[in-house]
C-alpha positions in Angstrom: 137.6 88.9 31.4 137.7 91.0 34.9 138.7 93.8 32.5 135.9 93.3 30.3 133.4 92.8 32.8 134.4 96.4 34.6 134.3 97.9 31.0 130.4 96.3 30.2 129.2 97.8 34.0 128.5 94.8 35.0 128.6 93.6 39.0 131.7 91.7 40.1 132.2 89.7 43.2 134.1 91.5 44.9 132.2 94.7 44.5 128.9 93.0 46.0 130.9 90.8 48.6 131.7 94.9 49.7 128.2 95.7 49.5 127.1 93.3 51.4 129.5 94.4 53.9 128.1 97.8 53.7 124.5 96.7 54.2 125.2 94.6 57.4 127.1 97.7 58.7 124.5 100.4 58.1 121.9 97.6 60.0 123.9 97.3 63.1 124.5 101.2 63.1 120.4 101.5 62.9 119.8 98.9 65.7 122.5 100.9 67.8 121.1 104.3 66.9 117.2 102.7 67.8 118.8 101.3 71.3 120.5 104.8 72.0 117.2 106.5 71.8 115.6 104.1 73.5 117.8 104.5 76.7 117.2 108.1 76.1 113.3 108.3 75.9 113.1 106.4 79.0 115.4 108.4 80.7 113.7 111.4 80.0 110.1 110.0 80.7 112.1 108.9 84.4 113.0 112.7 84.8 109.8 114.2 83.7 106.9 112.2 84.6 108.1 109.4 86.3 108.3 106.0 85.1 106.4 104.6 88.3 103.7 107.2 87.5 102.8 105.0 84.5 101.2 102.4 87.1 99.8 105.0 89.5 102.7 104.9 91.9 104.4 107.9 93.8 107.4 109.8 92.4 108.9 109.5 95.6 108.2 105.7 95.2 109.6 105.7 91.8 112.8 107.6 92.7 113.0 104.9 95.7 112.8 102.4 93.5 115.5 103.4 91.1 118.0 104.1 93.8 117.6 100.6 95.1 118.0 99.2 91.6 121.0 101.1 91.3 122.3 99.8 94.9 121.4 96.8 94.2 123.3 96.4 90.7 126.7 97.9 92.4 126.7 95.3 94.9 126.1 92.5 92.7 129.3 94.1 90.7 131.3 94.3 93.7 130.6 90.9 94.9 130.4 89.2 91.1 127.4 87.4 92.3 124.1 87.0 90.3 120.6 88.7 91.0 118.7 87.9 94.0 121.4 84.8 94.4 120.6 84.9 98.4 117.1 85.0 98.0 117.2 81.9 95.5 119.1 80.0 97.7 117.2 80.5 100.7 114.3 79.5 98.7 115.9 76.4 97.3 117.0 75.7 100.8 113.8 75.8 102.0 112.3 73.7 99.5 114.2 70.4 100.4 113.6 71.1 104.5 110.4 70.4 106.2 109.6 73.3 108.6 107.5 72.7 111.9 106.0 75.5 112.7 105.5 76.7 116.3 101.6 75.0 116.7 103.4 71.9 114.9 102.3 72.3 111.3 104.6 70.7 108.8 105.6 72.2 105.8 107.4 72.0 102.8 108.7 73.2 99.7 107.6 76.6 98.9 105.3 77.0 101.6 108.6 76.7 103.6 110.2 79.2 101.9 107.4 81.5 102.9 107.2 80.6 105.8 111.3 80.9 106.1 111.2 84.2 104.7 108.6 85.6 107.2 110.5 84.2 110.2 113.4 86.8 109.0 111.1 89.3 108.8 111.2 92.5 111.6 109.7 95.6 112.1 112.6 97.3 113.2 115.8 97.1 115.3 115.0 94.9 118.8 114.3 96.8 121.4 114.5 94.7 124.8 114.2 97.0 127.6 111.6 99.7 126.6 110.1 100.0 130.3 113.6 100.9 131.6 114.1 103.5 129.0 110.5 104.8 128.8 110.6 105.5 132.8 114.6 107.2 132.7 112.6 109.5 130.0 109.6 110.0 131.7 111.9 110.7 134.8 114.4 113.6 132.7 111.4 115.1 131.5 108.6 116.5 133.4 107.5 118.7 131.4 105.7 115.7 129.2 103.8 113.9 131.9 102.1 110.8 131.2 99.0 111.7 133.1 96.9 114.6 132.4 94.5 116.3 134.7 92.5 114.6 136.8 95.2 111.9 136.9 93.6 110.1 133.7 96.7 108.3 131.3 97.6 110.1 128.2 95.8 108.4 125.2 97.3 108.7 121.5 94.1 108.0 119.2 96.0 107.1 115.8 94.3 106.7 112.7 95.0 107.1 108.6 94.1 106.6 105.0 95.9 105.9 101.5 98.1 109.3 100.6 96.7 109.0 97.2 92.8 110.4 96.6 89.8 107.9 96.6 89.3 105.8 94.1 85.5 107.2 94.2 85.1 110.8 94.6 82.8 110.8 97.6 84.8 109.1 99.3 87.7 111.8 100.4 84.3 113.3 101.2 83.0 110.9 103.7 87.1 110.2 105.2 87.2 113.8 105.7 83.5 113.8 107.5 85.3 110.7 109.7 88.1 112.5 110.7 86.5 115.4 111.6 84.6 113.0 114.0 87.3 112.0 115.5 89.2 115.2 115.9 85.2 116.5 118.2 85.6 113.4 120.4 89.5 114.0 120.5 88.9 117.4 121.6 86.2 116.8 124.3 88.0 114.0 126.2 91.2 115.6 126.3 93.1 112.9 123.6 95.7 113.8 120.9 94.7 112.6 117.4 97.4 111.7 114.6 96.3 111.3 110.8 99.0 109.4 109.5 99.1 109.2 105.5 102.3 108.0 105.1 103.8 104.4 103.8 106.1 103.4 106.8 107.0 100.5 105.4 106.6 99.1 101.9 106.3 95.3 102.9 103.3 95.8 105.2 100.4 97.5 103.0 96.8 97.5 103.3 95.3 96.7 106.5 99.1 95.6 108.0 99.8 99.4 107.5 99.1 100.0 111.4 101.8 97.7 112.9 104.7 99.5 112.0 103.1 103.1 112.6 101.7 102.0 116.2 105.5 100.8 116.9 107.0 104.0 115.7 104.8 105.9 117.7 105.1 104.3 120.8 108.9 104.8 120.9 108.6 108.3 119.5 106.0 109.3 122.0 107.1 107.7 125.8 104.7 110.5 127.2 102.1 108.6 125.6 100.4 105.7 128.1 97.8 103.9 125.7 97.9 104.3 121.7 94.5 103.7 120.5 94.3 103.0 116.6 91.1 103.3 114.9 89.9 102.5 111.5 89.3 105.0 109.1 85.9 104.1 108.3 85.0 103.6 112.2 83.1 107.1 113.6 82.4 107.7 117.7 78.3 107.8 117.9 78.4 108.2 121.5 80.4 111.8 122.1 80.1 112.0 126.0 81.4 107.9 126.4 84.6 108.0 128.3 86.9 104.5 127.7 87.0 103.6 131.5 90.5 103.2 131.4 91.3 102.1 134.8 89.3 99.0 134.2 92.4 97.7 132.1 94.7 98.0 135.1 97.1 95.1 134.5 96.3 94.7 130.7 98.4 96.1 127.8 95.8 95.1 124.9 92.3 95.9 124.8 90.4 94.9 121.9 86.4 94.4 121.3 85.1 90.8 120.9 83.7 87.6 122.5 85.7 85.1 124.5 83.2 82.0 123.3 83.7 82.7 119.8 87.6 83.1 120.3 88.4 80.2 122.5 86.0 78.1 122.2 84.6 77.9 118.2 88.0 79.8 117.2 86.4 81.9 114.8 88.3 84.5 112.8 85.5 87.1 113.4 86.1 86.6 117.4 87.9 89.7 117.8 88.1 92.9 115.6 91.5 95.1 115.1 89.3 98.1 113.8 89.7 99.9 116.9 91.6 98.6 120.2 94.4 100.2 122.5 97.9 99.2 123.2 99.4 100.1 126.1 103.0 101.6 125.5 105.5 99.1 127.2 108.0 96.6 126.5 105.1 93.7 126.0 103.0 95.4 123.0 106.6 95.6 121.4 106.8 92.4 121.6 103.5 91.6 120.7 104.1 93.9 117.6 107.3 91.8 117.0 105.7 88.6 116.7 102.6 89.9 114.7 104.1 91.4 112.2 106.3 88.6 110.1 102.5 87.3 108.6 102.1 90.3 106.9 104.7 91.1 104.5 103.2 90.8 101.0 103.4 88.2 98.4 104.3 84.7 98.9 105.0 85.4 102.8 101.2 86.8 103.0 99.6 84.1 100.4 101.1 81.1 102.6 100.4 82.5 106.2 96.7 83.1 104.8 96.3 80.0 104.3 97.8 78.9 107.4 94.9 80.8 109.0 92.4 79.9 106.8 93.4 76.4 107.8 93.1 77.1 111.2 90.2 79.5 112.0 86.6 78.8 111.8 84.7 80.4 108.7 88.0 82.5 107.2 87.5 82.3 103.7 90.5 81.8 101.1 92.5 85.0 101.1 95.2 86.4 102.1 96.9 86.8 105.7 95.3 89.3 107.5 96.3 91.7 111.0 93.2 90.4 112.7 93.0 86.8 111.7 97.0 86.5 112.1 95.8 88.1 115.9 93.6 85.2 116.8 96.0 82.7 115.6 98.2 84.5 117.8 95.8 84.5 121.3 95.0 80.8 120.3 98.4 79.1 119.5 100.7 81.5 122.0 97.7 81.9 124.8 100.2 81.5 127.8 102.8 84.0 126.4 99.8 86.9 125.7 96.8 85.9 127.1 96.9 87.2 130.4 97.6 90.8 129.4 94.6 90.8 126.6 91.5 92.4 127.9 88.5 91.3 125.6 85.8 94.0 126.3 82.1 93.4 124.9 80.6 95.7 127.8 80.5 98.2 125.2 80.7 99.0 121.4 84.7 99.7 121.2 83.6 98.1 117.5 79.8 98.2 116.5 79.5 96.7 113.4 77.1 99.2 111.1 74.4 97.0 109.7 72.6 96.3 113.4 73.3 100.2 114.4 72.6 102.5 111.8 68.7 102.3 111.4 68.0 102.0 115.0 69.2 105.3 116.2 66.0 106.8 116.6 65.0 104.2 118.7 67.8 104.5 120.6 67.0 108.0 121.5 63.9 107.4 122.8 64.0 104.0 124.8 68.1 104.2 125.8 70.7 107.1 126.8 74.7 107.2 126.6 76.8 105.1 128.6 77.7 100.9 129.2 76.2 98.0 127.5 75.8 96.7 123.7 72.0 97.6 123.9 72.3 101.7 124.2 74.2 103.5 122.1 76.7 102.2 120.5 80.2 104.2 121.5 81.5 103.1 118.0 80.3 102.5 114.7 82.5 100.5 112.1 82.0 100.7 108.4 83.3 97.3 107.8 83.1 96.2 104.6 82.1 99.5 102.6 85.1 100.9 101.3 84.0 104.3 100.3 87.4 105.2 99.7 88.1 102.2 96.9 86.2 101.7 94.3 84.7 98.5 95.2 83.0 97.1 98.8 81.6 94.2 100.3 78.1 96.0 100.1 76.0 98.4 97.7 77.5 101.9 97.6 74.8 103.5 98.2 73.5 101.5 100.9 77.4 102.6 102.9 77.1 105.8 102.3 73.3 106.6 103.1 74.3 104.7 106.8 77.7 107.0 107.2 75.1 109.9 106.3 73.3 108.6 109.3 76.0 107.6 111.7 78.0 110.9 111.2 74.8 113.3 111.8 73.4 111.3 115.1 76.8 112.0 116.5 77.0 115.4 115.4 73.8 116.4 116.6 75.3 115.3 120.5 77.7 118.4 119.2 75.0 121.0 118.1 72.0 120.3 120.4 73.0 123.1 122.8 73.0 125.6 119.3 70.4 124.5 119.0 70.3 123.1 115.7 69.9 119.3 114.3 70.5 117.1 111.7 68.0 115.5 109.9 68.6 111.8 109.7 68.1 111.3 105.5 71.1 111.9 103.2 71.6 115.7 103.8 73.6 118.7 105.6 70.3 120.6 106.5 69.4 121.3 109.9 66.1 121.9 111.5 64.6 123.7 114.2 61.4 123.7 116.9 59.3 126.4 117.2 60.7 126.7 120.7 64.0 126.9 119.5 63.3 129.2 116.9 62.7 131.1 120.1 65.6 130.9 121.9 68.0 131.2 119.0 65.9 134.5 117.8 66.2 136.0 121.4 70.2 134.8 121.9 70.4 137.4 118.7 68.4 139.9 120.1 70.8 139.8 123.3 73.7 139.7 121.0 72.7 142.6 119.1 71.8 144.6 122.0 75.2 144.2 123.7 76.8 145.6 120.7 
């Protein structure tokens, strides 16, 4: 019969039992072949473009990234352990133990864990005796003094932006118009100016960003006496103020805002961290030290924002913040940092924009340079605008008609001796007096005849 049936053509069992075989073969050779060029696409997208640039982040990010992937999976080898096992069982830990934290709030489960795993948190190797080690260095080196002339300390004024572009075009336009603000009062008072645009430190983004920059500079820079960070958005509209700095003899922290709303109604708008000075010494280290475990993002951030929206009057529901983790800071640890904080509201070292910008004519005429909240305000804060992201806490427009402003009334304190001025609408143009017309026509003349 077998016979017969190979004679007819016809299919036997054991030659489709073999095709069969064939079939399942040729699929598994095709899924291998489609997994193989898989692998191979994404490792040459990885070489080319960058897998991380696929989600707008650096190549150097990206390269970062895949190293410590790569680290990570060799030690998880080496140790036969799996993924992220010590980070799940601290978690799970935490999650069965109550924590107390230091102003005796209780919590549990996975708040816990956050709050655990920003305990651990540090900026950097402790450094415990940075006074010692700041005046040995000071001592081998007098070529970098920490006074300049006139005996006045050497101020750092440290400031910085994203090291991508804007999100909105005009607004590398209006950060470069800031920092060229900054560099003019820099320059007439005799104050170095840094523009940092680097990531120091991947955990603290966003506004956290300063902490670990204002600690590295300090330890890089024991020359320096005060660092003085300033917002990027924040320009100086009073050129020929002078920070009376020997007022904050005895103080290591000075910071704008009002002792009432801070002690008393513990609001989280009591103090701002836009612009304030540190003094370089073992205590802002220390401060610095402390600060910094609120602010590493994700659950760490999430649970110590709501800690301080808990605790502080008017803080809406977001995340843990440098200025609001600050007051919680001055309120619940006042005897360890209190005494060295100097809260100054004798002038603007933060004028928020929306009282200042459309009374600077006024100003002009009725006031004149110097102390007090009601002449001109030393600085002017942008709070809230964003011009460099693409969204704000205020109409676009409205931001950057009032930075218009703000930038040329201090400008003009640059020019007036040219003489040339601003104009105070949304423009570049400069006008002129017929008396000035004068003098800059015979300054020419007197030019052009010492030839």
């Amino acid at each position: 019969m077998l016979q017969e049936a190979k004679r007819s053509g016809l299919p036997t069992t054991r030659s489709a039992a073999g095709s069969r075989r064939r079939q399942i073969q040729k699929t598994f050779n095709n899924i291998k072949i489609t997994i193989l060029c898989g692998f191979v696409t994404i490792l040459v997208l990885r070489g080319t473009i960058g897998v991380g640039n696929l989600g707008g982040v650096s190549d150097a990010d990206s390269d970062q990234r895949v190293v410590e992937d790569i680290e990570r999976i060799l030690r998880e080898i080496r140790s036969d352990s799996e993924p992220d096992e010590a980070v799940t069982a601290q978690f799970s830990i935490a999650a069965v133990v109550n924590i107390t934290t230091s102003d005796n709030v209780t919590l549990a489960g996975a708040d816990a864990a956050a709050y655990a795993a920003g305990k651990s948190y540090k900026l950097g190797p402790k450094v415990s005796d940075w006074d010692q080690q700041r005046e040995q260095w000071l001592t081998a080196n007098p070529g970098f003094p920490s006074r300049i002339a006139g005996g006045k300390p050497k101020i750092l004024l440290v400031t910085g932006s994203p090291p991508n572009p804007c999100d909105n075009p005009i607004g590398d336009h209006y950060l470069l118009k800031a920092t060229k603000n900054k560099i003019d009062y820099c320059r007439i008072h005799g104050i170095e100016i840094i523009h940092n645009m680097a990531h120091l430190d991947r955990e603290l983004a966003g506004y956290w960003a300063k902490l670990p920059l204002i600690r590295r500079l300090m330890l890089s820079h024991p020359e320096v006496e005060w660092i003085w960070w300033m917002d990027s958005d924040a320009l100086f509209t009073d050129m020929a103020f002078e920070i009376p700095v020997n007022k904050y003899e005895g103080y290591n922290l000075v910071i704008h805002g009002y002792p009432d709303l801070l002690f008393d109604q513990h609001s989280w708008i009591a103090l701002n961290t836009g612009s304030f000075l540190f003094r370089n010494c073992q205590w802002s280290l220390d401060l610095l030290d402390t600060w910094a475990p609120m602010g590493p993002k994700g659950p760490v951030r999430d649970e110590a924002g709501r800690i301080l929206t808990a605790s502080l009057k008017g803080r809406p529901a977001f995340e843990a913040d440098d200025q609001s983790a600050l007051i919680y800071l001055l309120l619940s640890q006042q005897e360890t940092w209190g005494a060295k904080v100097f809260i100054e509201n004798s002038y603007y070292l933060h004028g928020f924009w929306a009282g200042l910008v459309d009374k600077y004519e006024e100003m002009m005429e009725k006031h004149h340079p110097g102390l007090g909240d009601e002449r001109w305000p030393f600085v002017t804060h942008f709070v809230g605008c964003k011009p460099c992201g693409s969204y704000g806490d205020y109409p676009v427009e409205r931001c950057i008609s009032s930075m218009e402003r703000a930038f040329n009334f201090a400008d003009n304190q640059l020019v007036e001796d040219i003489p040339l001025l601003h104009t105070y609408k949304q423009s570049n143009e400069f006008y002129k007096t017929p008396d000035e017309i004068i003098k800059v026509c015979n300054f020419y003349v007197f030019c052009l005849y010492n030839l």
